[in-house]
PyMOL Python script that loads the backbone (N, CA, C, O; Angstrom):
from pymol import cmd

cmd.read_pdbstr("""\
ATOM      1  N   UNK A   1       0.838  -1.182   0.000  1.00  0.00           N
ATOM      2  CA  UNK A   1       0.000   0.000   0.000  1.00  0.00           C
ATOM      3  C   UNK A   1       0.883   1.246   0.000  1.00  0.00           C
ATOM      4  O   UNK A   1       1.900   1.354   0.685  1.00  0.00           O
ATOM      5  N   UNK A   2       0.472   2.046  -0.712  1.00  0.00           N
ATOM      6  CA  UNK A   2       1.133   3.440  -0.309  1.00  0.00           C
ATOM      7  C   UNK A   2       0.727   4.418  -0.059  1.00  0.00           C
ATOM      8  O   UNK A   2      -0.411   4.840  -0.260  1.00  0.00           O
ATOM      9  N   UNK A   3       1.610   4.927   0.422  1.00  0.00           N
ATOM     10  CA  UNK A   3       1.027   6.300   1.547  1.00  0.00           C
ATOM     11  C   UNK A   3       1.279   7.150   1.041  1.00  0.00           C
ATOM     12  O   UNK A   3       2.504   7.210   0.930  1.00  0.00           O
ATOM     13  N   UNK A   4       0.517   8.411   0.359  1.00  0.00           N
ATOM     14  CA  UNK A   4       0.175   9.706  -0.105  1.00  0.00           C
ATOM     15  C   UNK A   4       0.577  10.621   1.184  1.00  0.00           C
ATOM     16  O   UNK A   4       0.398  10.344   2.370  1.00  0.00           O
ATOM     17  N   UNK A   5       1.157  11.762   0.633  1.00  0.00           N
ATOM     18  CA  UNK A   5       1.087  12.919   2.042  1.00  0.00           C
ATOM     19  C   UNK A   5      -0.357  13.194   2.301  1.00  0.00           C
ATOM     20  O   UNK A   5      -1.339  12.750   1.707  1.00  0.00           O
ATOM     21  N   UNK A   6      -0.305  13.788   3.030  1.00  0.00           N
ATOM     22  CA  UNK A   6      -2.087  14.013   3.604  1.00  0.00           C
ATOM     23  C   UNK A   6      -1.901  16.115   3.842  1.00  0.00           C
ATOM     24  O   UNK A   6      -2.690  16.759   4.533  1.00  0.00           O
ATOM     25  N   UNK A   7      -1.236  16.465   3.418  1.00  0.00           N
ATOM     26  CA  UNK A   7      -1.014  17.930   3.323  1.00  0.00           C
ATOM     27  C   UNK A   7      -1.202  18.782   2.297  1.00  0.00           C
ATOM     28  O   UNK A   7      -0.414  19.613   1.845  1.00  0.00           O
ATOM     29  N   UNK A   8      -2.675  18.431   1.844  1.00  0.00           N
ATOM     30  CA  UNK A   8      -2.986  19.092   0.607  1.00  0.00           C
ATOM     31  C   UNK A   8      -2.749  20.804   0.297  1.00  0.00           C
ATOM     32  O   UNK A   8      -2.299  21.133   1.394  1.00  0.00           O
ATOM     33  N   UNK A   9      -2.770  21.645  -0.248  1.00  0.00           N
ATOM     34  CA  UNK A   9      -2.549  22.475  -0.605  1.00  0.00           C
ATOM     35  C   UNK A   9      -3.663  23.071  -1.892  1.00  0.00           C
ATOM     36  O   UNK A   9      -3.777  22.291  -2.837  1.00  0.00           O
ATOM     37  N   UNK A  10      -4.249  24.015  -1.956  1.00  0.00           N
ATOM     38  CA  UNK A  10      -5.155  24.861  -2.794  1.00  0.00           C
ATOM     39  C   UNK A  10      -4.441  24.876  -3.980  1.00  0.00           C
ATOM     40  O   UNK A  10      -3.449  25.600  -4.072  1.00  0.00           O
ATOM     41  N   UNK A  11      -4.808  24.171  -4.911  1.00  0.00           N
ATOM     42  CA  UNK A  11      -4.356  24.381  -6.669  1.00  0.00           C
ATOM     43  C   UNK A  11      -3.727  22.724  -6.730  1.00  0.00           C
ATOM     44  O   UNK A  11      -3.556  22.131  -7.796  1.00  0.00           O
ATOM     45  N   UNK A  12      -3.505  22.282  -5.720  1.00  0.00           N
ATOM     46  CA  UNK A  12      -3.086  20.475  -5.992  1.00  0.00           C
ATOM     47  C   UNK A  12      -3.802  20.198  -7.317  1.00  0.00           C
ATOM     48  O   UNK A  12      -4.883  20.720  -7.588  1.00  0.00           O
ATOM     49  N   UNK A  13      -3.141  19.336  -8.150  1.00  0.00           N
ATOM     50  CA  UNK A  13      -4.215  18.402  -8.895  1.00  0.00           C
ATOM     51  C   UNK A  13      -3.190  16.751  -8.242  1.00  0.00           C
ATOM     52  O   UNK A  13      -2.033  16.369  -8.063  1.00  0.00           O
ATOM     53  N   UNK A  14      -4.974  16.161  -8.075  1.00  0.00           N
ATOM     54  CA  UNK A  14      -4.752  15.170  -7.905  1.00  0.00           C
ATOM     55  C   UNK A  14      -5.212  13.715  -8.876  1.00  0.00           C
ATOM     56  O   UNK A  14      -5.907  13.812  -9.887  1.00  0.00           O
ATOM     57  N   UNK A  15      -4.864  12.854  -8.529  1.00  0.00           N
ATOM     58  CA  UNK A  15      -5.297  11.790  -9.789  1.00  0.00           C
ATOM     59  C   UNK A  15      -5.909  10.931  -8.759  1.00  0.00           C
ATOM     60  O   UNK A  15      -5.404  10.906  -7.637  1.00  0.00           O
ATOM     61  N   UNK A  16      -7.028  10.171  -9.058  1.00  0.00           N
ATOM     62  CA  UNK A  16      -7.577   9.241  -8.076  1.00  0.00           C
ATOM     63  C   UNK A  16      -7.415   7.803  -8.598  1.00  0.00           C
ATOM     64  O   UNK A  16      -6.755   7.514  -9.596  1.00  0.00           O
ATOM     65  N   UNK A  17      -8.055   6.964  -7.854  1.00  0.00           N
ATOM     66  CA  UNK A  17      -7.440   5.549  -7.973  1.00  0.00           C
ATOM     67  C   UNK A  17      -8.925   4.951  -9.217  1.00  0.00           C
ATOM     68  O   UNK A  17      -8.603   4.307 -10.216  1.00  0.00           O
ATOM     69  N   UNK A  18      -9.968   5.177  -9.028  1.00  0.00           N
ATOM     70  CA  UNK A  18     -11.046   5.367  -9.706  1.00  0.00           C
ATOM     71  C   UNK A  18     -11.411   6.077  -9.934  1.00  0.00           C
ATOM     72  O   UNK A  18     -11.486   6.974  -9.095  1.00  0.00           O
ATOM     73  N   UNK A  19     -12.139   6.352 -11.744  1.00  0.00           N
ATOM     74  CA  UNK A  19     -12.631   7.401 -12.799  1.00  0.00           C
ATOM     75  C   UNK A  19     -14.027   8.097 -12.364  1.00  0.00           C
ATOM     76  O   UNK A  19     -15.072   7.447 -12.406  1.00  0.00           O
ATOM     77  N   UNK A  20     -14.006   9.057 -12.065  1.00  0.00           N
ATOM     78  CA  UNK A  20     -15.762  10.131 -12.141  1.00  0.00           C
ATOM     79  C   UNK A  20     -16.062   9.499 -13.146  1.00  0.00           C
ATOM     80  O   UNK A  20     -15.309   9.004 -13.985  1.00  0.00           O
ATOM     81  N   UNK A  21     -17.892   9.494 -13.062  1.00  0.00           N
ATOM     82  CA  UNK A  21     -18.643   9.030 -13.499  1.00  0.00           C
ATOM     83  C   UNK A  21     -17.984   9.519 -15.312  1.00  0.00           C
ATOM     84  O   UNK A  21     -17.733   8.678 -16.176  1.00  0.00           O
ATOM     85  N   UNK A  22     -17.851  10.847 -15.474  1.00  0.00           N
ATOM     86  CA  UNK A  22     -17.945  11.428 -16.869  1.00  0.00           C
ATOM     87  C   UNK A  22     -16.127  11.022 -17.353  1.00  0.00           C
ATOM     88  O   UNK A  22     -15.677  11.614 -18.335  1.00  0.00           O
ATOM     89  N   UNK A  23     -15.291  10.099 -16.657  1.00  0.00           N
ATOM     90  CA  UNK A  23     -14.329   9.472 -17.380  1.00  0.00           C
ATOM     91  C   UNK A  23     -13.107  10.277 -17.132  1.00  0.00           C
ATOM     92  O   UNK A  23     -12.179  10.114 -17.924  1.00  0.00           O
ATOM     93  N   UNK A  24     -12.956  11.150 -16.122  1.00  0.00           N
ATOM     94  CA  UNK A  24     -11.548  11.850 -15.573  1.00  0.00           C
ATOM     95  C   UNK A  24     -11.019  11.253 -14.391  1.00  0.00           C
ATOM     96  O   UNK A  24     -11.768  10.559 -13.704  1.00  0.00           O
ATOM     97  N   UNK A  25      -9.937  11.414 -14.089  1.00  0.00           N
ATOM     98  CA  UNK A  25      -9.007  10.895 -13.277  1.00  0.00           C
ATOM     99  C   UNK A  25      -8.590  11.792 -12.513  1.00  0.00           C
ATOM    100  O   UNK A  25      -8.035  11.274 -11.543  1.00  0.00           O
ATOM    101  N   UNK A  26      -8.583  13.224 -12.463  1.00  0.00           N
ATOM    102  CA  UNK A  26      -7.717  14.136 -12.041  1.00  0.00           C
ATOM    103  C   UNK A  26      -8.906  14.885 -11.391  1.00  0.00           C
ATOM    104  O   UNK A  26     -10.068  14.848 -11.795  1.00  0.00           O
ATOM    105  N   UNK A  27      -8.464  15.534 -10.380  1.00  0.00           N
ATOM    106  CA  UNK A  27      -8.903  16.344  -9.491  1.00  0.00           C
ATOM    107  C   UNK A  27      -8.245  18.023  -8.981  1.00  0.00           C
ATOM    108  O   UNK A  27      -7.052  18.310  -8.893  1.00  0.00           O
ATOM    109  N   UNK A  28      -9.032  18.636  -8.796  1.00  0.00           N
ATOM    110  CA  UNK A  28      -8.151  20.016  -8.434  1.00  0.00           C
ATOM    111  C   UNK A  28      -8.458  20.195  -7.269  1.00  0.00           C
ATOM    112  O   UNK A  28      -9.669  19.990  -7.341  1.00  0.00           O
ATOM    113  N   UNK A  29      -8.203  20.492  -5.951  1.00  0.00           N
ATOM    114  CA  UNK A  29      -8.001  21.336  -4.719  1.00  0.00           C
ATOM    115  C   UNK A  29      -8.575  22.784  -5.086  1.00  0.00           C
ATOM    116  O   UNK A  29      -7.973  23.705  -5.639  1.00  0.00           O
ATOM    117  N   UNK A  30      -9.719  22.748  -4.693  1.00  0.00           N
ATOM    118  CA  UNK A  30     -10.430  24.531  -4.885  1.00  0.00           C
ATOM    119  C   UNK A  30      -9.527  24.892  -3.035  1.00  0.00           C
ATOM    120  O   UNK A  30      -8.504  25.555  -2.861  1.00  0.00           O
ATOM    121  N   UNK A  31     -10.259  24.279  -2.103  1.00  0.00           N
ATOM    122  CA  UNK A  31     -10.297  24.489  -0.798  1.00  0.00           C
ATOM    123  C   UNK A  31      -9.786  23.101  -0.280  1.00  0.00           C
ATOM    124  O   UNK A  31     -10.318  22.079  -0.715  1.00  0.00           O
ATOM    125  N   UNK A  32      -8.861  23.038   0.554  1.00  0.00           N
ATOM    126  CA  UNK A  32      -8.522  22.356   1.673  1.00  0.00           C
ATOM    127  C   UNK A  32      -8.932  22.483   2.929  1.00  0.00           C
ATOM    128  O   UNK A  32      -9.049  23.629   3.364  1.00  0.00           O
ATOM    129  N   UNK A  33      -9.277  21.217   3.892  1.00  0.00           N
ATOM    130  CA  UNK A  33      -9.369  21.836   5.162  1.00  0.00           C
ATOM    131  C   UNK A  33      -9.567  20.301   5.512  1.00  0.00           C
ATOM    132  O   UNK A  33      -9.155  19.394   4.789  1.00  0.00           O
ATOM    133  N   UNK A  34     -10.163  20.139   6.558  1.00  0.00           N
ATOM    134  CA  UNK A  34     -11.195  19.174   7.255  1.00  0.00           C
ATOM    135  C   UNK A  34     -11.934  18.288   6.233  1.00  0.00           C
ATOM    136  O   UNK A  34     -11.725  17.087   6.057  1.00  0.00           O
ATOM    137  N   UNK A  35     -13.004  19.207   5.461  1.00  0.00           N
ATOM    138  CA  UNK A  35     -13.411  18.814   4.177  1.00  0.00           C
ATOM    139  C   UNK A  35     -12.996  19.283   3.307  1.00  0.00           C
ATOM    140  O   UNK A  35     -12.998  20.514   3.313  1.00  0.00           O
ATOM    141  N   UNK A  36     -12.385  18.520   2.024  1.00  0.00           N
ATOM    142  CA  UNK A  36     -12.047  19.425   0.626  1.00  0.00           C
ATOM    143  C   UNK A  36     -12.821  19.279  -0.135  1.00  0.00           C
ATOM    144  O   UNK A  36     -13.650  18.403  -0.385  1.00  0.00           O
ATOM    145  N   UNK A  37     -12.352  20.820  -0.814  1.00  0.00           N
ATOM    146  CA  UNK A  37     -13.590  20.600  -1.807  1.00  0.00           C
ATOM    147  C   UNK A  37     -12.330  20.600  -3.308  1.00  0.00           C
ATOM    148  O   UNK A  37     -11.228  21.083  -3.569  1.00  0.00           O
ATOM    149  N   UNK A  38     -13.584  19.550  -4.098  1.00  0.00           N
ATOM    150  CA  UNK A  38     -12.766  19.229  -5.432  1.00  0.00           C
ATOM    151  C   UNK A  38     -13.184  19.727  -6.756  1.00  0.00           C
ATOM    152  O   UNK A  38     -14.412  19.809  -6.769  1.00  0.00           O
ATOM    153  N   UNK A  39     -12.631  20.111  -7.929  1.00  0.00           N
ATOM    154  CA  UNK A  39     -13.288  20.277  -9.049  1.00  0.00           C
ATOM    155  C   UNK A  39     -12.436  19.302 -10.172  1.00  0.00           C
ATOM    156  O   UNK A  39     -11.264  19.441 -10.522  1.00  0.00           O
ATOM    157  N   UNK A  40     -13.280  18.418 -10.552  1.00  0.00           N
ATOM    158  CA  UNK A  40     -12.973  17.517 -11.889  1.00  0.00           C
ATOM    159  C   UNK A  40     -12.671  18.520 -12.629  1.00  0.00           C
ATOM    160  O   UNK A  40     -12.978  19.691 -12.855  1.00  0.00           O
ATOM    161  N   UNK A  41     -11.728  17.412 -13.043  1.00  0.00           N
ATOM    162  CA  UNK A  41     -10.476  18.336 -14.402  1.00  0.00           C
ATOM    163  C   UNK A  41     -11.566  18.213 -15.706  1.00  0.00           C
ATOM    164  O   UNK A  41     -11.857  19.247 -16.308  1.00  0.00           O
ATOM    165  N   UNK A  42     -11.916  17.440 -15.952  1.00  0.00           N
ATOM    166  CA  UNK A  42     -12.777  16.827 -16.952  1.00  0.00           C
ATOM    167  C   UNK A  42     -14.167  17.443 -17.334  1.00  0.00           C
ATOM    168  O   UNK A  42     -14.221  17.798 -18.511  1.00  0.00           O
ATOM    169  N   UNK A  43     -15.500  17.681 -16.469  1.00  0.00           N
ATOM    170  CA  UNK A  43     -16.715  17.747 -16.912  1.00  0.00           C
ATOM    171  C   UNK A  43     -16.613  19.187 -15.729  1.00  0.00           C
ATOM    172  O   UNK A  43     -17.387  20.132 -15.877  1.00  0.00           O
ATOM    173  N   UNK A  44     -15.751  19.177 -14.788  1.00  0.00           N
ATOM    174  CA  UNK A  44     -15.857  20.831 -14.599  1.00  0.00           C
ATOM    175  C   UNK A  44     -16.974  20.864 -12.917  1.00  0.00           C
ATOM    176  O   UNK A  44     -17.394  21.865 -12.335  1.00  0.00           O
ATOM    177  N   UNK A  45     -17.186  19.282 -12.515  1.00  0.00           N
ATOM    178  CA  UNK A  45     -18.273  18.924 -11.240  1.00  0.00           C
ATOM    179  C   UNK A  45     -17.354  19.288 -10.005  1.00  0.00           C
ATOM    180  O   UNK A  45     -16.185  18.903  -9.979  1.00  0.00           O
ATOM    181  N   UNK A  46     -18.014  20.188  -8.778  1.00  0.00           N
ATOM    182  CA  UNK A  46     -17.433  20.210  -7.406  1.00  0.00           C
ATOM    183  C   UNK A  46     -18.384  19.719  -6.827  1.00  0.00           C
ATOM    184  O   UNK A  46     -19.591  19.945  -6.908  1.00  0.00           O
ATOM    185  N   UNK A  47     -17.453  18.624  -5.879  1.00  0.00           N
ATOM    186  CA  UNK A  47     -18.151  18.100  -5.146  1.00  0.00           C
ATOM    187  C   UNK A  47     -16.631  18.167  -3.576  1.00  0.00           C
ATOM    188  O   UNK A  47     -15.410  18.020  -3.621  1.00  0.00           O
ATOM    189  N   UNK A  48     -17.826  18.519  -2.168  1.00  0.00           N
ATOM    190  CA  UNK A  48     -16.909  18.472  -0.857  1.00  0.00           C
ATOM    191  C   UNK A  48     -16.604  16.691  -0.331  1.00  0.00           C
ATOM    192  O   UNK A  48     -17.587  15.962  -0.472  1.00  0.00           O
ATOM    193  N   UNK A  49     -15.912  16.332  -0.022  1.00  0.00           N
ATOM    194  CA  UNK A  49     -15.493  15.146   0.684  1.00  0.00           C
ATOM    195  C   UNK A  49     -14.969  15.053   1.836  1.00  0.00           C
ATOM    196  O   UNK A  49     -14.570  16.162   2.190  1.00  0.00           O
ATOM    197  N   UNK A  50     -14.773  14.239   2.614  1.00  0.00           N
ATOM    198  CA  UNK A  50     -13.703  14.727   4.013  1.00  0.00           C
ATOM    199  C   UNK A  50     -12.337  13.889   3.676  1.00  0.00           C
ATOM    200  O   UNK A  50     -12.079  12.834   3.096  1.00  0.00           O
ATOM    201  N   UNK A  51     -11.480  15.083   4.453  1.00  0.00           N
ATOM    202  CA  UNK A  51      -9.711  15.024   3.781  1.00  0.00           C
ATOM    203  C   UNK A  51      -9.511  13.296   4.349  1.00  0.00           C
ATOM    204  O   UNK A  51      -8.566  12.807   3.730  1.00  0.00           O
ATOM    205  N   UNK A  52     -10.059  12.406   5.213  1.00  0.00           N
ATOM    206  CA  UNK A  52      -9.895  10.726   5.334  1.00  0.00           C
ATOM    207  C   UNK A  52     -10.331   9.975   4.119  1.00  0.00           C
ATOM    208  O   UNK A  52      -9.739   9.001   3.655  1.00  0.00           O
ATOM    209  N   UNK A  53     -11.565  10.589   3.584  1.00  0.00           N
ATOM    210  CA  UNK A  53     -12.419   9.973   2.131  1.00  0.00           C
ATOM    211  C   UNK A  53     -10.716  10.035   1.202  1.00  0.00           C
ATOM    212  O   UNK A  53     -10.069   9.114   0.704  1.00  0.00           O
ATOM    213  N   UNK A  54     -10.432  11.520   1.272  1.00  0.00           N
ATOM    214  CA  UNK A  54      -9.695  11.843   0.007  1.00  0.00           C
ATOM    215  C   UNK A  54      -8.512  10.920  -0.051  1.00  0.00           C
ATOM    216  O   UNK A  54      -8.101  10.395  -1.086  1.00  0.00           O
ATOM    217  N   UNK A  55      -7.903  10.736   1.371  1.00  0.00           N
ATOM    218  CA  UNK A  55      -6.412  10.529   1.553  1.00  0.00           C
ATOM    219  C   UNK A  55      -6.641   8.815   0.463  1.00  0.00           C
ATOM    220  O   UNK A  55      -5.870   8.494  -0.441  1.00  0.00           O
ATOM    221  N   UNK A  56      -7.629   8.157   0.819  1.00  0.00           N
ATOM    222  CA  UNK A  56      -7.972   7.005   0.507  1.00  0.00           C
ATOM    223  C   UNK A  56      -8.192   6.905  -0.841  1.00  0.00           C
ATOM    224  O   UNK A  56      -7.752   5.906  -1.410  1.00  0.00           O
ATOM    225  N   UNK A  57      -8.971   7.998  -1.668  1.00  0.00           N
ATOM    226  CA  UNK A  57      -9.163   7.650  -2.885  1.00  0.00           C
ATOM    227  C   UNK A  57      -7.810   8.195  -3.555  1.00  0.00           C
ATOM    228  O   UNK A  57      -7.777   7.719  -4.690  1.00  0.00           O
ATOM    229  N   UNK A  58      -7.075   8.716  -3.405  1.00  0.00           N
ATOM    230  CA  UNK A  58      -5.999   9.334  -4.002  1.00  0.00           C
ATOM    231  C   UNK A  58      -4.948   8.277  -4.742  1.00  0.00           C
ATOM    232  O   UNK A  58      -4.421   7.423  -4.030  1.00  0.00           O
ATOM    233  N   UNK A  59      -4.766   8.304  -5.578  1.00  0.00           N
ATOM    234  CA  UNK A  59      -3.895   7.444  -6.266  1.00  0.00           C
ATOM    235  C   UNK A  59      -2.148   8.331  -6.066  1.00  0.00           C
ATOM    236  O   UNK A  59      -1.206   7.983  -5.355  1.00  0.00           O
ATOM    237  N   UNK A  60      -2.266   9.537  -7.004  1.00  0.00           N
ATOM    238  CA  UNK A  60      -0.612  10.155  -6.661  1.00  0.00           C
ATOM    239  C   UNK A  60      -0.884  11.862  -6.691  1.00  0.00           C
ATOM    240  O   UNK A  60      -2.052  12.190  -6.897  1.00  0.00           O
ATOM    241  N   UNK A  61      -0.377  12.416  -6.594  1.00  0.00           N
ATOM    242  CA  UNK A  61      -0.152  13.800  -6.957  1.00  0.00           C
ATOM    243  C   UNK A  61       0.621  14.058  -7.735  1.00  0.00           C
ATOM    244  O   UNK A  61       1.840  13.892  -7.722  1.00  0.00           O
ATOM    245  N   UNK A  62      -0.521  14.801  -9.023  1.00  0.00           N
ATOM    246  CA  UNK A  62       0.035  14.997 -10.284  1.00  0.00           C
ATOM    247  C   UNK A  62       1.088  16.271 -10.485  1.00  0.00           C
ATOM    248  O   UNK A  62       2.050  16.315 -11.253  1.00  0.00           O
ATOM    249  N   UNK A  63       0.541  17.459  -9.413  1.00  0.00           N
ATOM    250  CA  UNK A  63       0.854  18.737  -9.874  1.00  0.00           C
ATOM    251  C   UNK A  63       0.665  19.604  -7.721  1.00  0.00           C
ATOM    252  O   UNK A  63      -0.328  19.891  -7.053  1.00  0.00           O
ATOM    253  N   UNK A  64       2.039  19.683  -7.454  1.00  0.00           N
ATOM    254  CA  UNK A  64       1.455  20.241  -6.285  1.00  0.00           C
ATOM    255  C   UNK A  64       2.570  21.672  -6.338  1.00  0.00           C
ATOM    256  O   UNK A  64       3.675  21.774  -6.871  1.00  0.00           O
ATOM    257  N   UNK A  65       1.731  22.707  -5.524  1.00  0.00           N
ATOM    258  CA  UNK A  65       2.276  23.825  -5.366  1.00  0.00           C
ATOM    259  C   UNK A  65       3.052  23.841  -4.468  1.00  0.00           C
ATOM    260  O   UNK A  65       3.647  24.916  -4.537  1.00  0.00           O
ATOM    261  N   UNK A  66       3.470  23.159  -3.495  1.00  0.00           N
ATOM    262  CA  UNK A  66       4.017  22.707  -2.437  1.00  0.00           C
ATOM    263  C   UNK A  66       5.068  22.704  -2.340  1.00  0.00           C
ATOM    264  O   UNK A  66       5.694  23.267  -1.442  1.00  0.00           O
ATOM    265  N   UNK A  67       5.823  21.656  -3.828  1.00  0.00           N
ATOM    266  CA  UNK A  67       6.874  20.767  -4.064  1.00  0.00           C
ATOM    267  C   UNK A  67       7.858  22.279  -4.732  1.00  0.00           C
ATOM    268  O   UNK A  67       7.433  23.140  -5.502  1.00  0.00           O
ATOM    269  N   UNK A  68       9.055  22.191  -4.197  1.00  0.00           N
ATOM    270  CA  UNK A  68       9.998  22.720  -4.481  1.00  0.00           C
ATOM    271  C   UNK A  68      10.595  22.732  -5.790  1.00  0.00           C
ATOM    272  O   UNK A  68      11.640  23.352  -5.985  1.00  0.00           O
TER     273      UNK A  68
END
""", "prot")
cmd.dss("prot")
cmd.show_as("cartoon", "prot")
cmd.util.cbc("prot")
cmd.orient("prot")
């Protein structure tokens, strides 16, 4: 199993381990917190989750503002 950081950051895109309904993989970080909220790269849908849901569906981090 592997372990993702759990220190998301606003503008992350993330890739998940399973496809949104409309066939994207990638995710953006509008808001971090407790609950994040996400916007599909793909069909453009936000939907909030809680940051335990996320840590779990997360496959890797594609694009973080974070990283040096």
């Amino acid at each position: 199993m592997t372990i993702i950081k759990t220190d998301y950051a606003d503008g992350d895109i993330l890739e998940f381990k399973k496809p949104h309904p409309c066939g994207g993989k990638t995710w953006k970080i509008i808001r971090a917190g407790v609950d994040c909220k996400l916007e599909c790269e793909t069909c453009k849908r936000v939907v909030i989750i809680p940051r335990i849901e996320l840590n779990k569906k997360t496959k890797k981090i594609i694009n973080s503002r974070t990283q040096s």
